[in-house]
C-alpha positions as CSV (number, residue, x, y, z in Angstrom):
1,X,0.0,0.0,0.0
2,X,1.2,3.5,-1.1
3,X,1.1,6.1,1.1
4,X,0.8,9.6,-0.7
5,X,1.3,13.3,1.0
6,X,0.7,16.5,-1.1
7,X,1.4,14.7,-4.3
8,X,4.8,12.7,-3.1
9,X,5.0,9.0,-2.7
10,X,6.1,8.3,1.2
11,X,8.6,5.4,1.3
12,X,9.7,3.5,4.1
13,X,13.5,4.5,5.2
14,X,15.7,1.6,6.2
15,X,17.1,1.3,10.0
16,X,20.1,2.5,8.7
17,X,18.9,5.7,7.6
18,X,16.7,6.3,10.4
19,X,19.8,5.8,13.0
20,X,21.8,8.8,10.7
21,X,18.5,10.9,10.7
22,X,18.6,10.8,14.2
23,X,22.4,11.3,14.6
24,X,21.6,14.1,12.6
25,X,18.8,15.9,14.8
26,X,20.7,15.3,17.6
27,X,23.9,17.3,15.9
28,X,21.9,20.0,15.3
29,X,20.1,20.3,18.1
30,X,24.2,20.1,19.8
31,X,24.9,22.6,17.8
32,X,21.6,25.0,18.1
33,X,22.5,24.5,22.2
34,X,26.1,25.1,22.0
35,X,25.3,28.5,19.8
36,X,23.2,29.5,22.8
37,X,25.2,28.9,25.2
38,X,28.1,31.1,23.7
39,X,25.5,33.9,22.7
40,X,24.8,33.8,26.6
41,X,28.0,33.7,28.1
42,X,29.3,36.8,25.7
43,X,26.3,38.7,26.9
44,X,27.0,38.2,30.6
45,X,30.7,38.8,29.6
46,X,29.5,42.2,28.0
47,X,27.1,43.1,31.6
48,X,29.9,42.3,33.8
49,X,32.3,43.7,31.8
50,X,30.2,47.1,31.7
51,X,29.6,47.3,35.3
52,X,33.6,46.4,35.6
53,X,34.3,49.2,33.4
54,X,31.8,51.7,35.4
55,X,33.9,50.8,38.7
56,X,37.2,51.5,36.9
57,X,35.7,54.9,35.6
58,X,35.0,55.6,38.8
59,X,38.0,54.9,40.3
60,X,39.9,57.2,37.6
61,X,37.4,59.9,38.4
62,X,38.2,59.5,42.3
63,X,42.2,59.6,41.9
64,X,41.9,62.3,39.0
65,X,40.0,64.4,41.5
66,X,42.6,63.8,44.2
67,X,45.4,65.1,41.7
68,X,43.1,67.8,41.0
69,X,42.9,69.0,44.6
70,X,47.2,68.2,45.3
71,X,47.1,70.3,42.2
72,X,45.3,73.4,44.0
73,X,46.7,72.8,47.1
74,X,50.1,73.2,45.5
75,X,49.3,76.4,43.0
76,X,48.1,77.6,46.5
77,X,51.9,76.8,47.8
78,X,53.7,78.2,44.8
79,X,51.8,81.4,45.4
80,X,52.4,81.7,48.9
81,X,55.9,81.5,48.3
82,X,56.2,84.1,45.4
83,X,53.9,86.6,47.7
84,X,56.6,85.4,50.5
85,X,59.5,86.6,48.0
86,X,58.2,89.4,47.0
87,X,58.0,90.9,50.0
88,X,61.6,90.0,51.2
89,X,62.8,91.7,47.8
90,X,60.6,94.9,48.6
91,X,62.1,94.8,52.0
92,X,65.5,94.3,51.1
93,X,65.6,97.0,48.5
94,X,63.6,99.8,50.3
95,X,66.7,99.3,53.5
């Protein structure tokens, strides 16, 4: 007895077949799984490496401030001393 679907004759497929069709699903479906796992793991590597990257920014942003005030503090120093040296040079010169 014939079996027909849509206008093609279905035909029995040896045991042979069959186990390759199945090795072959199972391949692809190994392969399907595997694709999602490394489309997973980049994107956790891409959240974790964003929240990494915030923390380092705001590290640099806490030590680049620190330089910033050393910076003041030292402008602050430099002019201390040149009001310090002027004065000594007014004094020496008007004795």
């Amino acid at each position: 007895m014939d079996v027909w679907v849509r206008g093609y004759l279905l035909q029995p497929i040896s045991s042979h077949d069959a186990f390759l069709l199945s090795l072959i699903v199972i391949a692809v479906g190994l392969v399907v799984i595997v694709v999602l796992v490394l489309v997973g793991a980049v994107a956790l590597r891409i959240v974790r490496g964003g929240t990494r990257r915030h923390s380092a920014n705001a590290e640099e942003a806490r030590l680049m401030q620190e330089i910033y005030l050393g910076l003041e503090k030292l402008n602050d120093r430099v002019d201390s001393l040149e009001t310090l040296m002027l004065d000594e040079r007014k004094e020496t010169t008007s004795v």
